[in-house]
C-alpha positions in Angstrom: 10.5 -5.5 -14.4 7.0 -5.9 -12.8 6.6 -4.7 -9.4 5.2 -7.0 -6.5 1.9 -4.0 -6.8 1.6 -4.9 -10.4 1.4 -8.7 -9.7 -1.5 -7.8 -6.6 -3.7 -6.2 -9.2 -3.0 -9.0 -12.3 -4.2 -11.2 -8.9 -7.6 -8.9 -8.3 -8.4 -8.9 -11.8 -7.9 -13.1 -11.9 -9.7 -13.0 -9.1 -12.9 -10.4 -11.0 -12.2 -13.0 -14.3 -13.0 -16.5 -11.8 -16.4 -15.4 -11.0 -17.1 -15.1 -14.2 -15.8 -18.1 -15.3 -18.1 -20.7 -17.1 -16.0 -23.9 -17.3 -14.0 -26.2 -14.9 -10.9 -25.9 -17.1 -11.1 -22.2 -17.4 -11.5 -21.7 -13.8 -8.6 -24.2 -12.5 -6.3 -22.0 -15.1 -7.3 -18.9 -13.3 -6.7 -19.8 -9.8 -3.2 -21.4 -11.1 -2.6 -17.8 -12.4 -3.6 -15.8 -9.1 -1.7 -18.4 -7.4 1.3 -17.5 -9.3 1.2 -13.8 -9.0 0.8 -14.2 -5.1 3.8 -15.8 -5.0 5.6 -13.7 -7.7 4.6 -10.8 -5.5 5.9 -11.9 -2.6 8.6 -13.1 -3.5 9.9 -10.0 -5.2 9.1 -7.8 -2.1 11.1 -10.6 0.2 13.9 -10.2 -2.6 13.6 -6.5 -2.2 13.8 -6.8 1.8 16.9 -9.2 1.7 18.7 -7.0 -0.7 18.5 -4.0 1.6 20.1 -6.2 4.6 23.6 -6.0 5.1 25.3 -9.1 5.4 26.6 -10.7 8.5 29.8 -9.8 9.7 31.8 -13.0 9.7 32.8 -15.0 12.6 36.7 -14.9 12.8 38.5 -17.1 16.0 39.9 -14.7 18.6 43.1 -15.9 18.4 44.8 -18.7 16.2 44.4 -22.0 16.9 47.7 -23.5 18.8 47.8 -26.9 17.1 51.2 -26.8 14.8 50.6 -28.5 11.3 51.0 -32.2 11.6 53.6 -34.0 9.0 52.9 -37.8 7.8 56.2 -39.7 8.5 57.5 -41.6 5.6 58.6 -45.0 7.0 59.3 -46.3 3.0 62.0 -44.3 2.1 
């Protein structure tokens, strides 16, 4: 799996490859790219972050709620 550092430096070396780009096509395609690993690198260290958290502890009612279970009369019968 690539690491959120290995997506920085494909993103510097876009980067180095759109100054040297020659046509409009080429260069929209390489700042689609470096946009891509940006996100793809942060995402994956915000993935890595959230992982590490432990999750909430749940909120439980102090004590149960005193309402008794209601029953539907049948008036058909």
């Amino acid at each position: 799996m690539t690491t959120p550092k290995e997506y920085l430096a494909k993103a510097a070396a876009t980067l180095i490859e759109l100054e040297a780009a020659t046509s409009e096509g080429e260069r929209t395609r390489l700042r689609r790219a470096r946009g891509v690993y940006l996100r793809l690198a942060n995402h994956e260290a915000e993935g890595a972050a959230r992982a590490a958290m432990a999750p909430l502890p749940r909120i439980k009612p102090e004590k149960p709620s005193g309402t008794p279970e209601r029953t539907i009369p049948n008036y058909f019968k």
